[in-house]
C-alpha angles and dihedrals in degrees: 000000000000095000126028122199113202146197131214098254099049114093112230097197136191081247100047080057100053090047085063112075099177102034111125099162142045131186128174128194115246137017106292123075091175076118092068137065107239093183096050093045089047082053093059090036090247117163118227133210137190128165107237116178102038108082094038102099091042099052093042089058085046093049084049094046090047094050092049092054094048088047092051099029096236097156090053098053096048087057088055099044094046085049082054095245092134110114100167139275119337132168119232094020104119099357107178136187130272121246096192111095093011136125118272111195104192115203085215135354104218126126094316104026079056088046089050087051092042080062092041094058085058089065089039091245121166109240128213118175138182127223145147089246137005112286114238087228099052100100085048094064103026093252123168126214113219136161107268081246101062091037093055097050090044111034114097078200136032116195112187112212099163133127123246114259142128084280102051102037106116085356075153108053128136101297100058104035078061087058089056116089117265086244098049124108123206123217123204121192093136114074130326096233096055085084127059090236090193085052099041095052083039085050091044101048098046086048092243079140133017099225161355147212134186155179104163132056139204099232100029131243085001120088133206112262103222083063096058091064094050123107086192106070139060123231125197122175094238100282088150097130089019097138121129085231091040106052095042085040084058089041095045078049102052088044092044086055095047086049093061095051098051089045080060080249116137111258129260101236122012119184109241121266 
């Protein structure tokens, strides 16, 4: 193969591009390039693509939708409807927690954690967030910069919105879910690893935390078992960026990308050196 297009969950290894003579250009579909070793395909002079942009708005109505149905156990209560353990109205039977007027802490605050504030602000929610360095869009949405520390022990709610790197894997391991309050529920739609999974079910099932929801997994598509057995988090199959518009809109991209090249153009969206 000349050209590879590739999607998120395939690694692309130091050893899969050495097995490719003739390769000179890789794409991927979607935002995150963590699959593909940069360094081995540089080597090669191999340009790399990704499609940033695209998906934001869409995962960032899926990251709000998760954490709405964490918050009111939805998932929960359809399981129990559809066991037909519904007896009728109740008062106090699967009481939740509200999201209007809560604390919303933000991992990260770049094109989707903003779009996730842009929707907070919708439900009046005071917003926190975490970064290197002070995101150009913060004063738009409201958003707050505080130390990890201090977001996590405030924040009703945490949204991760990081990349995966050295730094961020397990970013979100025991000790600081245990920094997090007993009522707070966590929301993953960045990168599995990002989260410690064994801690988290460990976190989940003492009530070191309320809640959880996630889209993305550590070991994907597998899924840790302890979490399985929970009541208390939601589990999506990564449908983050999952829209009709949104995924051909990834995949016109990618092909756009891989176009240019071959028209001797510059690509689109190459992924930095």
């Amino acid at each position: 193969a000349d050209v590879l297009f590739t999607m998120p969950g395939h690694p692309i290894t130091r050893a899969v591009i050495a097995a490719a003579p003739r390769l000179r250009f890789i794409a991927t579909l979607g935002t995150g390039f963590d699959n593909i070793d940069l360094a081995a395909a540089r080597e090669r002079g191999i340009p790399v693509t990704n499609a940033p942009g695209i998906l934001d708005e869409t995962t960032a109505d899926a990251a709000f939708g998760l954490l709405i149905a964490a918050a009111r156990r939805i998932g929960e209560g359809e399981r129990i409807l559809r066991a037909g353990g519904f007896r009728g109205w109740t008062p106090f039977w699967l009481i939740g927690q509200d999201v209007h007027g809560a604390t919303l802490g933000l991992v990260g605050l770049g094109r989707i954690g903003t779009a996730v504030a842009r929707r907070a602000r919708g439900f009046g929610m005071r917003i926190l967030y975490h970064a290197r360095h002070a995101a150009p869009g913060a004063a738009e949405v409201g958003a707050e910069l505080v130390p990890l520390e201090r977001l996590l022990a405030e924040s009703d709610f945490v949204s991760l919105h990081v990349p995966l790197s050295p730094e961020t894997r397990h970013l979100i391991d025991a000790r600081r879910l245990a920094l997090m309050k007993r009522t707070a529920i966590l929301v993953n739609t960045a990168r599995g690893p990002v989260v410690d999974e064994k801690a988290l079910a460990e976190a989940l099932a003492a009530g070191t935390i309320a809640g959880a929801a996630l889209d993305v997994y550590e070991r994907e598509p597998a899924v840790e078992p302890a979490l399985l057995r929970l009541e208390n988090v939601v589990l999506a199959p990564h449908l983050g960026s999952a829209s009709q518009r949104t995924r051909t809109r990834m995949a016109v991209r990618a092909a756009e990308n891989i176009c240019a090249w071959l028209d001797g153009r510059a690509p689109l969206d190459p992924v930095p050196a």
